[in-house]
PASEBA-1860 file (N, C-alpha, C; in nm, 3 decimals):
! residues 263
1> XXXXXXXX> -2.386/-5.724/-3.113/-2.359/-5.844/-3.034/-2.333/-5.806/-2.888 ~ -2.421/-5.878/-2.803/-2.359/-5.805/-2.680/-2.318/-5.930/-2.598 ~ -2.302/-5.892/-2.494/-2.212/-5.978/-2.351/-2.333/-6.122/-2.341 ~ -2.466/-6.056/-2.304/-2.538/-6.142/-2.260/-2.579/-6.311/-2.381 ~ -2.540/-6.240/-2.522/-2.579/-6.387/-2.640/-2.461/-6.452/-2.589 ~ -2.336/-6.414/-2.591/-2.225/-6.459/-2.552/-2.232/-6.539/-2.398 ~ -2.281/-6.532/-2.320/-2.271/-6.621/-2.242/-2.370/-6.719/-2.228 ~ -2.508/-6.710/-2.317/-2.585/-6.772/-2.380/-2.548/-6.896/-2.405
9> XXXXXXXX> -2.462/-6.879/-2.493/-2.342/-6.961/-2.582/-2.252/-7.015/-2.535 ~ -2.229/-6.971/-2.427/-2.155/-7.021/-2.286/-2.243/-7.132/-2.232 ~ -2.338/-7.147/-2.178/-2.383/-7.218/-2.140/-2.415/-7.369/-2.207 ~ -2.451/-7.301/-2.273/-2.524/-7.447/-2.412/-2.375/-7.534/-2.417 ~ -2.258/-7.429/-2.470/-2.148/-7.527/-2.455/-2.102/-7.616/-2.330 ~ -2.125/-7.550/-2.195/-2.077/-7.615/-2.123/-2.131/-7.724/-2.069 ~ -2.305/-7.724/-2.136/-2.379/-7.872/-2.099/-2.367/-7.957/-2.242 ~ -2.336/-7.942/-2.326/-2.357/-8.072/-2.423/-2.197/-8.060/-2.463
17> XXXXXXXX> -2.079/-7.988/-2.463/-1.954/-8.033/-2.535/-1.855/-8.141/-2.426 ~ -1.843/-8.125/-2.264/-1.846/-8.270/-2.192/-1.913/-8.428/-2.252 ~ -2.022/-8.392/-2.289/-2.042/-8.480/-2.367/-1.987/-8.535/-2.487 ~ -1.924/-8.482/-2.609/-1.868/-8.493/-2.678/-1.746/-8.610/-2.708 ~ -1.747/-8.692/-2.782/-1.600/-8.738/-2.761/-1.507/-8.670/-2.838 ~ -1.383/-8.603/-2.820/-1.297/-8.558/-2.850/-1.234/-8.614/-2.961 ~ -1.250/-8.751/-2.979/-1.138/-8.848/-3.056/-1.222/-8.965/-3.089 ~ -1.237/-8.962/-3.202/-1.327/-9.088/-3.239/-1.232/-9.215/-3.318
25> XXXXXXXX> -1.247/-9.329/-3.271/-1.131/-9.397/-3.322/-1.195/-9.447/-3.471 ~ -1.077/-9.408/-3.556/-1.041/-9.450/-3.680/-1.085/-9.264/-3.773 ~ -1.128/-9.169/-3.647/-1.131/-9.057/-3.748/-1.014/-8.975/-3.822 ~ -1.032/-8.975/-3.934/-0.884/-8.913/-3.975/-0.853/-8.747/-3.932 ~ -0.959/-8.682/-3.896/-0.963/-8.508/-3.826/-0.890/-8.463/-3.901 ~ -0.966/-8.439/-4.023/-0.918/-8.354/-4.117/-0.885/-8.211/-4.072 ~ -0.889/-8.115/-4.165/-0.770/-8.002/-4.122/-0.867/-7.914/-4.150 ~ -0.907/-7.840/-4.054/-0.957/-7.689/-4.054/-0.911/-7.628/-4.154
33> XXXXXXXX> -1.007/-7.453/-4.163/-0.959/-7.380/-4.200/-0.810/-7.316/-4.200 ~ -0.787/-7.318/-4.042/-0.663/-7.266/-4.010/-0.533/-7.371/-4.008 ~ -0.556/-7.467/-4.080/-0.456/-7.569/-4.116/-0.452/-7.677/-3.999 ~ -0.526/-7.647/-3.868/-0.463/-7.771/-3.751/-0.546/-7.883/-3.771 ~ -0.570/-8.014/-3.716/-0.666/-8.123/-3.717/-0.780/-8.073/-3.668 ~ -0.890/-8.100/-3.712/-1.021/-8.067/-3.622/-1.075/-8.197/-3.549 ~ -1.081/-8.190/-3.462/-1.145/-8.323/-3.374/-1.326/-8.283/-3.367 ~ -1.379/-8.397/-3.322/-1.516/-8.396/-3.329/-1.563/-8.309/-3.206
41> XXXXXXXX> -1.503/-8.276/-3.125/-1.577/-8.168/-3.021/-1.568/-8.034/-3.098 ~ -1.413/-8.023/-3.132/-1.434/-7.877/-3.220/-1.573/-7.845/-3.296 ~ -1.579/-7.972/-3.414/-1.654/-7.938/-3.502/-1.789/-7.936/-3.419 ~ -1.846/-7.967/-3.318/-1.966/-7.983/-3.233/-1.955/-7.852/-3.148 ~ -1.858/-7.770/-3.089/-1.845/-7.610/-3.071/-1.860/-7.543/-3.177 ~ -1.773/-7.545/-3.268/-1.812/-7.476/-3.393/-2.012/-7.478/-3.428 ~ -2.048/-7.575/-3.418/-2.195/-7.567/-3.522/-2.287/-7.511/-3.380 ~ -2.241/-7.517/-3.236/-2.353/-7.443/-3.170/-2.308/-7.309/-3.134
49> XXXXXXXX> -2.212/-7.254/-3.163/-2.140/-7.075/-3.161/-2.254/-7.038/-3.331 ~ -2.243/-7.141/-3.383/-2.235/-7.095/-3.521/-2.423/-7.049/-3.575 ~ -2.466/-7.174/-3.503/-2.608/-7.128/-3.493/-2.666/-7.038/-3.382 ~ -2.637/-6.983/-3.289/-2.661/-6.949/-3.195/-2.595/-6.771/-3.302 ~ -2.556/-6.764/-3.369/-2.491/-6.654/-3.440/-2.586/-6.627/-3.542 ~ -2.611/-6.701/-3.612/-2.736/-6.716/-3.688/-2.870/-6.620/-3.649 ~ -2.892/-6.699/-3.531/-3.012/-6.646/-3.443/-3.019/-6.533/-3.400 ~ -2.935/-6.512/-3.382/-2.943/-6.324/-3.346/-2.948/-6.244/-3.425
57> XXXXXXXX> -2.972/-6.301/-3.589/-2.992/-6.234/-3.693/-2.878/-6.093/-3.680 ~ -2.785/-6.109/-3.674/-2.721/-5.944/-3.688/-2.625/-6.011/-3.867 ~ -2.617/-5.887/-3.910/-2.473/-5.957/-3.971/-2.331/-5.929/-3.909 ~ -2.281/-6.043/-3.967/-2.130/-6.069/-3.880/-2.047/-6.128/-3.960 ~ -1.957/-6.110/-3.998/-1.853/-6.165/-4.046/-1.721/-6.279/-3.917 ~ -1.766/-6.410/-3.942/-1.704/-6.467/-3.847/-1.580/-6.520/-3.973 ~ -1.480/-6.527/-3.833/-1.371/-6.545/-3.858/-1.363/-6.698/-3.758 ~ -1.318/-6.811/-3.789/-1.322/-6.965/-3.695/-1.216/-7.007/-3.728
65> XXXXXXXX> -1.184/-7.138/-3.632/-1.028/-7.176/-3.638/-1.066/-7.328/-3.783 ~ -1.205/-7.336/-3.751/-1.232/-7.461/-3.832/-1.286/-7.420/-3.953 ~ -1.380/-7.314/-3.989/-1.480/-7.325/-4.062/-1.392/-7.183/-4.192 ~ -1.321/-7.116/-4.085/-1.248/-6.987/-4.204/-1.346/-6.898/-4.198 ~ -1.368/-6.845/-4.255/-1.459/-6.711/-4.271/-1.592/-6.711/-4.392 ~ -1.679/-6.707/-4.292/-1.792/-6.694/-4.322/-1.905/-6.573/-4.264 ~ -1.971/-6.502/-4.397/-2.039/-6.421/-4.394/-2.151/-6.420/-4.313 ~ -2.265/-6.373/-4.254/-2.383/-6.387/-4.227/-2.456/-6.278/-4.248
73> XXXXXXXX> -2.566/-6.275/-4.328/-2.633/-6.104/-4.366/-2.555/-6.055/-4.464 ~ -2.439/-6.050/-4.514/-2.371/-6.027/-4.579/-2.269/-5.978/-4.529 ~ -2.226/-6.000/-4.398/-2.137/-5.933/-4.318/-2.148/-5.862/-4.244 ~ -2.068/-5.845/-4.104/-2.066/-5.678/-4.032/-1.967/-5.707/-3.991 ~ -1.984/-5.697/-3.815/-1.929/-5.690/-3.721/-1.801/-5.859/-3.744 ~ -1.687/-5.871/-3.693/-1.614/-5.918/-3.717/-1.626/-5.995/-3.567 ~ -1.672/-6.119/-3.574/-1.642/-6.253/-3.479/-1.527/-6.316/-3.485 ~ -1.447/-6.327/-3.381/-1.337/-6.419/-3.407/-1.359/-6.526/-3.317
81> XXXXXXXX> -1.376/-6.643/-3.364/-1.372/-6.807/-3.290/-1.281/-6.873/-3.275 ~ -1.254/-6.952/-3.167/-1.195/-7.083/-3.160/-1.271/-7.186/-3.103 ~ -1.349/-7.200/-3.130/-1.443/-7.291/-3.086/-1.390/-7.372/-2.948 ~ -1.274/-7.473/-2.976/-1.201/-7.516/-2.860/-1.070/-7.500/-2.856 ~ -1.005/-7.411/-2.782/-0.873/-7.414/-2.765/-0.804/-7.482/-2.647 ~ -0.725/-7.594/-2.698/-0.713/-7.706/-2.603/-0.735/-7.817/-2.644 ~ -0.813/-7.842/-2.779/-0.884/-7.932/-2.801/-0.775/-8.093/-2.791 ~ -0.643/-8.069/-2.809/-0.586/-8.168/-2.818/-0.548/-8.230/-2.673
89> XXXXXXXX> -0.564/-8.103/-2.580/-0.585/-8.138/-2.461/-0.694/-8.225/-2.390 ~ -0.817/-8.187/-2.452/-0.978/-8.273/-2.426/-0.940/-8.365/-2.525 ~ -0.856/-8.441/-2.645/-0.867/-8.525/-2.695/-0.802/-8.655/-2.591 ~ -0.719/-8.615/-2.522/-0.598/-8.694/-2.429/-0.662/-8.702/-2.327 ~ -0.768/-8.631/-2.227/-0.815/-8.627/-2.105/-0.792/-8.546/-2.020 ~ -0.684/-8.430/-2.084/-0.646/-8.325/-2.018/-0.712/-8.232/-1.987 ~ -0.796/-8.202/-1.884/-0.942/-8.123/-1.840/-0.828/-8.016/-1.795 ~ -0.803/-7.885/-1.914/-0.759/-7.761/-1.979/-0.819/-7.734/-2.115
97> XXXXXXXX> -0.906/-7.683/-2.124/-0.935/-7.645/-2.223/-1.064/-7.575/-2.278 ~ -1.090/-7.470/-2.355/-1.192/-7.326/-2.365/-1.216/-7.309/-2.512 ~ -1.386/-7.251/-2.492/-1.449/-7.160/-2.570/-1.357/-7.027/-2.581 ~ -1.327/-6.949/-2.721/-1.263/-6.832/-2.683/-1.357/-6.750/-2.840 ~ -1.415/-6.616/-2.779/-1.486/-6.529/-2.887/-1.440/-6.419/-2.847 ~ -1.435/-6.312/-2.972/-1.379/-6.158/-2.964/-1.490/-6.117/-3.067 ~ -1.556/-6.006/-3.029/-1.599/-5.935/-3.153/-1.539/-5.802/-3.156 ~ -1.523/-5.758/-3.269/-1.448/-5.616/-3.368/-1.526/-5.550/-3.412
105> XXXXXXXX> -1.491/-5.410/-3.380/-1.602/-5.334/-3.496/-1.501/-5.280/-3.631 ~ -1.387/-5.390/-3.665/-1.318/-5.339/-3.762/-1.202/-5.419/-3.756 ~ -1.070/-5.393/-3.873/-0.997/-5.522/-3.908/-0.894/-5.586/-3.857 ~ -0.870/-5.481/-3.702/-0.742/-5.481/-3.659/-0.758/-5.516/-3.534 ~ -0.673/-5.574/-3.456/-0.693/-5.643/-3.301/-0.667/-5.495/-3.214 ~ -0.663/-5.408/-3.255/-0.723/-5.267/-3.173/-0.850/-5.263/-3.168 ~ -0.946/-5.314/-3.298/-1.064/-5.307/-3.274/-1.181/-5.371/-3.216 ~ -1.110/-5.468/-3.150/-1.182/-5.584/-3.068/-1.221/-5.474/-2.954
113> XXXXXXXX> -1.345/-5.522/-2.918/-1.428/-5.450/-2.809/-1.509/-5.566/-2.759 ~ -1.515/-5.675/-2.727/-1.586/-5.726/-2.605/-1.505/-5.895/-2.627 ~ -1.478/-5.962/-2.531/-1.405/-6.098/-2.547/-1.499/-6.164/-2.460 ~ -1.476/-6.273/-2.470/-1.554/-6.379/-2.383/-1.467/-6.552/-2.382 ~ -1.450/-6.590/-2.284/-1.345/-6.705/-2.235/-1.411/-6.803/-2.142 ~ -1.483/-6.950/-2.193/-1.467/-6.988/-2.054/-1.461/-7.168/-2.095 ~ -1.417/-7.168/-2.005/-1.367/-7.325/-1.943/-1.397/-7.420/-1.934 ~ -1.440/-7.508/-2.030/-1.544/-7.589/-2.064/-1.523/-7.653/-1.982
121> XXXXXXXX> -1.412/-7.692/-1.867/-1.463/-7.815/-1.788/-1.489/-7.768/-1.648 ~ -1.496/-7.638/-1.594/-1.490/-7.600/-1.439/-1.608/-7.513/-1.515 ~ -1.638/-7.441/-1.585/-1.692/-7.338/-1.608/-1.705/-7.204/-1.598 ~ -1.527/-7.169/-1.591/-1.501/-7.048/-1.532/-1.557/-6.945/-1.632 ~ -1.584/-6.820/-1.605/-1.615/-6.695/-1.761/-1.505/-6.644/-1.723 ~ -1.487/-6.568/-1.826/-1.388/-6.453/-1.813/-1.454/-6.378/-1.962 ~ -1.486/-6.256/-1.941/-1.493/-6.146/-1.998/-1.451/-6.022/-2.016 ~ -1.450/-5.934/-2.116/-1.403/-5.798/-2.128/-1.513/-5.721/-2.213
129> XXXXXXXX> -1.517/-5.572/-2.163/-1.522/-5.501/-2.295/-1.492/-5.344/-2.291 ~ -1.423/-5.298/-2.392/-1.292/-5.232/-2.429/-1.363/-5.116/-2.389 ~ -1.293/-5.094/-2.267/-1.300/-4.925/-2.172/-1.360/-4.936/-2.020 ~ -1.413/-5.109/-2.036/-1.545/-5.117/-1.909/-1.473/-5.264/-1.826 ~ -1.336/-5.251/-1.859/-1.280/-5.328/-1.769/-1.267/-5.482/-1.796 ~ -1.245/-5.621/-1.742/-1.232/-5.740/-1.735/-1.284/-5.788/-1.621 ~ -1.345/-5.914/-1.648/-1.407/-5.949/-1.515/-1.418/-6.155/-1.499 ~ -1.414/-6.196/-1.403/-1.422/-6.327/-1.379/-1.506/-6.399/-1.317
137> XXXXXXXX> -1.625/-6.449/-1.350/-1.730/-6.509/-1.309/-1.842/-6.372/-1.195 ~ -1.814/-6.291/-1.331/-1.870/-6.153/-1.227/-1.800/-6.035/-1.152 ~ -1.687/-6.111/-1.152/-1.605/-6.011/-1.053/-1.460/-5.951/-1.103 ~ -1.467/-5.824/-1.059/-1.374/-5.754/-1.147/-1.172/-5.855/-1.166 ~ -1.163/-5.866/-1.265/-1.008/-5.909/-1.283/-0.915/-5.911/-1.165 ~ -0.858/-5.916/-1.105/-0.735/-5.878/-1.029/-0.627/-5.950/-1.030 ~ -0.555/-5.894/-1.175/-0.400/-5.945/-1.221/-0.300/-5.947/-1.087 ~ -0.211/-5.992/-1.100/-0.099/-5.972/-0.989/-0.037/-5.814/-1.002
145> XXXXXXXX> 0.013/-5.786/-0.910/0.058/-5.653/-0.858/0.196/-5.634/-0.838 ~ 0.246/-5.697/-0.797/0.434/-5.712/-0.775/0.500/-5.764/-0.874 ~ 0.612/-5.791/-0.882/0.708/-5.824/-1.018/0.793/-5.939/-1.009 ~ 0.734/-6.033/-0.861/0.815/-6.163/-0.889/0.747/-6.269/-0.975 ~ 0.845/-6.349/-1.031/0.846/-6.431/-1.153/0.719/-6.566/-1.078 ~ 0.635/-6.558/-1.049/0.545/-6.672/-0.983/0.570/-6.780/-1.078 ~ 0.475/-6.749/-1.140/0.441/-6.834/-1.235/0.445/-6.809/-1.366 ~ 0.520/-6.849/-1.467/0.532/-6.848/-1.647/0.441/-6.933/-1.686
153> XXXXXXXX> 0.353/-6.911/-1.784/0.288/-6.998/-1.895/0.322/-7.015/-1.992 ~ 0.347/-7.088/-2.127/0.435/-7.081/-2.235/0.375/-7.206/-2.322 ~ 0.384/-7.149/-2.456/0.364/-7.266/-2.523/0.419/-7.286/-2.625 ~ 0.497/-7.392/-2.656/0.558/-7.446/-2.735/0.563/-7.508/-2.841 ~ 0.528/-7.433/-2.950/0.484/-7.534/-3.091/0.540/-7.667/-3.123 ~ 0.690/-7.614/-3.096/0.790/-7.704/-3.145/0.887/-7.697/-3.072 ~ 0.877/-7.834/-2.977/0.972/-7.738/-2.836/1.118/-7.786/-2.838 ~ 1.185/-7.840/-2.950/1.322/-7.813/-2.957/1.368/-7.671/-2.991
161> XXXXXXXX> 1.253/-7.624/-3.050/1.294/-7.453/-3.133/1.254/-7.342/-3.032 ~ 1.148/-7.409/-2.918/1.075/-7.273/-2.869/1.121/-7.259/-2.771 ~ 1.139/-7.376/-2.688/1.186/-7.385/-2.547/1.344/-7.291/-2.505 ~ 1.447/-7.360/-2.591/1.585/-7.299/-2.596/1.533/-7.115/-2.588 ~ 1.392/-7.074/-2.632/1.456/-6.926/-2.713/1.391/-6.857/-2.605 ~ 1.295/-6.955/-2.494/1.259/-6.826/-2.393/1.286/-6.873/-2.280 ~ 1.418/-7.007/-2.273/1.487/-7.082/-2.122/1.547/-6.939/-2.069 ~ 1.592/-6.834/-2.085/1.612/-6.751/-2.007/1.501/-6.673/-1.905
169> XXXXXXXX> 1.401/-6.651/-1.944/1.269/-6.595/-1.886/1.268/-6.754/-1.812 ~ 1.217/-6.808/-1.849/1.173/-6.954/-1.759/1.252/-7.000/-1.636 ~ 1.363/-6.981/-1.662/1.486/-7.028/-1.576/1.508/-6.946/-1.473 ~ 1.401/-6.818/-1.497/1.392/-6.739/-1.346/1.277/-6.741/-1.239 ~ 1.199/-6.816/-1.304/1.046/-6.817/-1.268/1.067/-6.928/-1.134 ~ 0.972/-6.945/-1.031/0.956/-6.970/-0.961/0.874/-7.118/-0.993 ~ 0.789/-7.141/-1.080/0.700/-7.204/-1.177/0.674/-7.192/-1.301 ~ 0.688/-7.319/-1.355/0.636/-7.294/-1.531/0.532/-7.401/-1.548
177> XXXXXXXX> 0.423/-7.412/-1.650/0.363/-7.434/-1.705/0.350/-7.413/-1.834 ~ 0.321/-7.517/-1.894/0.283/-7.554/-2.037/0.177/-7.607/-2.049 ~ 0.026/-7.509/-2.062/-0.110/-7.591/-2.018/-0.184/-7.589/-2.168 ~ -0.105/-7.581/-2.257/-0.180/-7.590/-2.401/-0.325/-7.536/-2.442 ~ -0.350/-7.411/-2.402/-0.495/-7.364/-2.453/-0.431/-7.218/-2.399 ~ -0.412/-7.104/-2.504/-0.338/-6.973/-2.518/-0.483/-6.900/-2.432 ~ -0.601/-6.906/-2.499/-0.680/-6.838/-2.448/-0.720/-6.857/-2.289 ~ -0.702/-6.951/-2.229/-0.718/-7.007/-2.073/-0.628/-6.931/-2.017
185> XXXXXXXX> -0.507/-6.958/-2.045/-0.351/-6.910/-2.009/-0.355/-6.764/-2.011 ~ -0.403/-6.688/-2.117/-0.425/-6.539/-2.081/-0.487/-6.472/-2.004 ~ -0.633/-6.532/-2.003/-0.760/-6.519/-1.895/-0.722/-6.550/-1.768 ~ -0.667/-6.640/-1.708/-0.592/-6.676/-1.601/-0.488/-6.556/-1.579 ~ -0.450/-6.534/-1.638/-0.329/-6.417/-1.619/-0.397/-6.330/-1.578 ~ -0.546/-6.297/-1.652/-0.574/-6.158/-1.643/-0.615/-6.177/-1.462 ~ -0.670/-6.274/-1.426/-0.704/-6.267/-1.285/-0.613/-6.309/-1.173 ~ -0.466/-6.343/-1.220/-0.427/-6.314/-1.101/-0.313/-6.435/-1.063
193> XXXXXXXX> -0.334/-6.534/-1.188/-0.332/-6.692/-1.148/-0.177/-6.708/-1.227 ~ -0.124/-6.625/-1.354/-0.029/-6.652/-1.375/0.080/-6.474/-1.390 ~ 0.210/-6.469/-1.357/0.233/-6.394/-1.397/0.298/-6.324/-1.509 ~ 0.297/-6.435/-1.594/0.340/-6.392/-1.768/0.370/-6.519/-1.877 ~ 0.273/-6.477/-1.989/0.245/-6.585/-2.044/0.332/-6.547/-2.188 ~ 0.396/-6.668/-2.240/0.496/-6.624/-2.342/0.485/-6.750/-2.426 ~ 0.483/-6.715/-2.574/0.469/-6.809/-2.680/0.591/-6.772/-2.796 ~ 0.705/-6.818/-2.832/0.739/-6.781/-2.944/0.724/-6.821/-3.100
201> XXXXXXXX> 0.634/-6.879/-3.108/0.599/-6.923/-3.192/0.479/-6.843/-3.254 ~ 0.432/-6.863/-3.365/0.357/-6.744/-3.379/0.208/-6.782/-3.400 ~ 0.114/-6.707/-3.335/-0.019/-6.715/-3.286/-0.108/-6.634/-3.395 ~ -0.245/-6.715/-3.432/-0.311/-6.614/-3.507/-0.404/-6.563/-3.419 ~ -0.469/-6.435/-3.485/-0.561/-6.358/-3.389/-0.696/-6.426/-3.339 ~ -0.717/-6.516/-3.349/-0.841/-6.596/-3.318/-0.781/-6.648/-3.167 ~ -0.662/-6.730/-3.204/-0.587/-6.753/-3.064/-0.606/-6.664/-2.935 ~ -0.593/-6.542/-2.979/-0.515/-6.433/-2.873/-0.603/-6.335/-2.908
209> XXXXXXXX> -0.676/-6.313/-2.933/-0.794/-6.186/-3.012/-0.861/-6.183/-2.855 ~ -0.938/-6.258/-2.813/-0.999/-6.217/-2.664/-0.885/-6.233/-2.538 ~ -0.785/-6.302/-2.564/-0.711/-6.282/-2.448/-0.618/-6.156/-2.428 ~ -0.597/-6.065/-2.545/-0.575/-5.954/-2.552/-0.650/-5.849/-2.449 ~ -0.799/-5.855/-2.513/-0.865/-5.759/-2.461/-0.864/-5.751/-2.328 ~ -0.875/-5.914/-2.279/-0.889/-5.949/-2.107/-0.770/-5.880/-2.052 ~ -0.632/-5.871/-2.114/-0.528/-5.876/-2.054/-0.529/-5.750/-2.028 ~ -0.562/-5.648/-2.167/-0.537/-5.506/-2.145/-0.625/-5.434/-2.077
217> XXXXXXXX> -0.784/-5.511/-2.058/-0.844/-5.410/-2.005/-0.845/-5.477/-1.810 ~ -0.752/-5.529/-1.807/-0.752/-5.574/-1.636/-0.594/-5.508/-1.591 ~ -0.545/-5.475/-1.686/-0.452/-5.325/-1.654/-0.265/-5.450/-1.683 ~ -0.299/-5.573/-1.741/-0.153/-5.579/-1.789/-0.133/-5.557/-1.914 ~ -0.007/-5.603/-1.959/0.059/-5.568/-2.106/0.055/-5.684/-2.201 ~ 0.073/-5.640/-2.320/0.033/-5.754/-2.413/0.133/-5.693/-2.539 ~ 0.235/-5.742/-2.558/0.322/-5.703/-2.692/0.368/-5.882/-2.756 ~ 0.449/-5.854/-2.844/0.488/-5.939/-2.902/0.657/-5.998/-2.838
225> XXXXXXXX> 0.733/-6.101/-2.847/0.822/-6.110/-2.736/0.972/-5.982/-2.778 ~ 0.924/-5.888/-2.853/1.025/-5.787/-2.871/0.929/-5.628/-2.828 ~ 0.881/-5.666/-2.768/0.813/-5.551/-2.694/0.704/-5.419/-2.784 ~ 0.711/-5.490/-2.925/0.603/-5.427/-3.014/0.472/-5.421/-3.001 ~ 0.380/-5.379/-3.016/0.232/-5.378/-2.966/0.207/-5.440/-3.099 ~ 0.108/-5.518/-3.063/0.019/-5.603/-3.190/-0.155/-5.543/-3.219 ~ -0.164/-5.400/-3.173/-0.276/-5.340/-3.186/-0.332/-5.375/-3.347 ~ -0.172/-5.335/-3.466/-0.244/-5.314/-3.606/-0.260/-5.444/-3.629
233> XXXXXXXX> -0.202/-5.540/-3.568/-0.186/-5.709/-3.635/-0.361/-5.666/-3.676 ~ -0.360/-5.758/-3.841/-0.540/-5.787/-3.915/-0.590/-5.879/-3.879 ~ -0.657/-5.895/-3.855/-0.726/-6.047/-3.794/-0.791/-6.118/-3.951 ~ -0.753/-6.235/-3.880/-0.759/-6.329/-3.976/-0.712/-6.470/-3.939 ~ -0.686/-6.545/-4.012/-0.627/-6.714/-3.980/-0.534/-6.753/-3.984 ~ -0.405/-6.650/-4.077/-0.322/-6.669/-4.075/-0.202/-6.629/-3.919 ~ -0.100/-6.718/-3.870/-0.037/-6.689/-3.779/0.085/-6.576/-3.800 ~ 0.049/-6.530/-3.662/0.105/-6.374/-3.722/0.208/-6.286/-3.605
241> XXXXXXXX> 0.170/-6.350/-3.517/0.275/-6.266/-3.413/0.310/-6.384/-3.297 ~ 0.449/-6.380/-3.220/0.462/-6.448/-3.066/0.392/-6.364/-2.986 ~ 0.414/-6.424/-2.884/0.312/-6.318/-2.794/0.422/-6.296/-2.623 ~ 0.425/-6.215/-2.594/0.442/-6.210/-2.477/0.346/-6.092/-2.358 ~ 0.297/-6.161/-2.223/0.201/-6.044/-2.235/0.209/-6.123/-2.045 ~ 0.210/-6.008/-2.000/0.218/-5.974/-1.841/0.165/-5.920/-1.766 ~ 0.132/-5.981/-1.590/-0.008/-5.904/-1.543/0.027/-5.735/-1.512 ~ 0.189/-5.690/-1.537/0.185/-5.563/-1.482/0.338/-5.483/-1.551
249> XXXXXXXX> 0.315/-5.373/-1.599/0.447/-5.288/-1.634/0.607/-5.367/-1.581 ~ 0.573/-5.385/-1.472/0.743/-5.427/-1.438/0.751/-5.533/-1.428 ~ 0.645/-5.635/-1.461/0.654/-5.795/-1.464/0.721/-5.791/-1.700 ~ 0.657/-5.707/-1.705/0.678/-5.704/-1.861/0.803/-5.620/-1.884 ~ 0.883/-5.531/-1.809/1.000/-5.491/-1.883/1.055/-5.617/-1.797 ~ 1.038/-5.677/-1.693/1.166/-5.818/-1.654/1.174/-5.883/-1.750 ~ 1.069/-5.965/-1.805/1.053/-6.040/-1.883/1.157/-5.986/-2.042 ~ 1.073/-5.900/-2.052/1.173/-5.821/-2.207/1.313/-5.811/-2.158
257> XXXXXXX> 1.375/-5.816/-2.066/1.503/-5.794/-2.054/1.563/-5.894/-2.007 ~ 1.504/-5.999/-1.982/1.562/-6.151/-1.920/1.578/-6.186/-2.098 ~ 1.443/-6.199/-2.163/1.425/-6.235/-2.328/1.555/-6.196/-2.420 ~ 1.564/-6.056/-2.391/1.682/-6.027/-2.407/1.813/-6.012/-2.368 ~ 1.839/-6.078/-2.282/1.982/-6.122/-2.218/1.998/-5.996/-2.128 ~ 1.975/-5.947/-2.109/1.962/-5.776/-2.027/1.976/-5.825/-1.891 ~ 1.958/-5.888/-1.817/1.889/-5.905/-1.683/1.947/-6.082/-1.649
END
């Protein structure tokens, strides 16, 4: 699978899923694979990632937020989808929200080697692949560099439970945001736009599988909000780690030590 099907796939999405209605009235948006509602744009991302996967005849084992895991060829290489992350955002009118793909040559979010991110409504890319850097509409990443608190991103499953547990990090920041699409929010980080994005709630690897790669290979950090690396996390559908992940070494021990009352 390389860079170039992937933005292939990029494209096609970004001219026919605008089109889409998000919310069809009286649909009940039944429940994905991964347990959330699926709205009708999802399922309309999902079937053109899905054929466009097809076509390249490789086998692949995709992993989707809607469809669960399905073989092709009998398997290979490990796809991870979210067809739309945000989607509840494009259901409301909230123009935030992304295509997000990772492929793996194996079972663990160490083994992700190329990501791809982009923005269904501006059309930003954001890409990676593992050793050859991160890049944004062509041009190399450039995370932030200094260690003041700009800007926090954060998202809140359940924000009587989530909010209270990372108001210490937040309450130092200069800016917060809550822009509901994890994969945007990372990709953005990786170039420059936020300086640390924090979820305590727990994320499956489809979520965060390419915003990983973006993050680490544009030179920030990516652990879990107790400073563990989520390299072995297995990919799959089930939710599995918080995330905390920063454009630079000393933006990420502040953060870990504000998290932890330290600071």
């Amino acid at each position: 699978m390389e860079l170039k099907t992937l933005r292939e796939i990029g494209k096609v999405l970004l001219k026919k899923i605008p089109a889409v209605p998000a919310f069809e009235e009286g649909d009940m948006r039944p429940k994905g694979a991964a347990g959330d509602r699926t709205y009708p744009v999802d399922k309309k991302a999902e079937e053109i990632i899905f054929e466009a996967l097809r076509l390249s005849g490789e086998p692949l084992s995709i992993i989707s937020e809607e469809a669960g895991l399905v073989e092709l060829k009998g398997g290979g290489k490990k796809v991870l989808i979210d067809p739309v992350d945000g989607s509840k955002n494009a259901a409301t009118g909230i123009p935030f929200y992304c295509t997000s793909i990772a492929i793996a040559d194996g079972d663990r979010i160490k083994d992700i080697v190329l990501a791809y991110v982009i923005n269904l409504v501006n059309g930003d890319e954001f890409w990676a692949k593992k050793g050859g850097g991160a890049y944004r509409n062509g041009a190399p990443a450039a995370p932030q560099k200094d260690d003041e608190l700009r800007l926090i991103a954060y998202e809140a499953q359940i924000p009587s439970r989530d909010i209270p547990a990372i108001m210490p990090l937040l309450s130092k920041s200069r800016r917060t945001r809550c822009l509901g699409a994890t994969a945007l929010d990372l990709a953005y980080l990786s170039s420059g736009a936020v300086s640390v994005f924090v979820t305590p709630a727990l994320s499956r690897s489809f979520d965060f599988g390419a915003g990983w790669l973006l993050v680490r290979e544009s030179g920030g950090v990516f652990t879990d909000m107790e400073g563990k690396g989520v390299e072995e996390i297995e990919l799959g559908i089930k939710r599995v780690s918080a995330i905390l992940a920063s454009a630079n070494e000393a933006l990420h021990g502040k953060a870990l030590k504000l998290l932890e009352g330290r600071l």
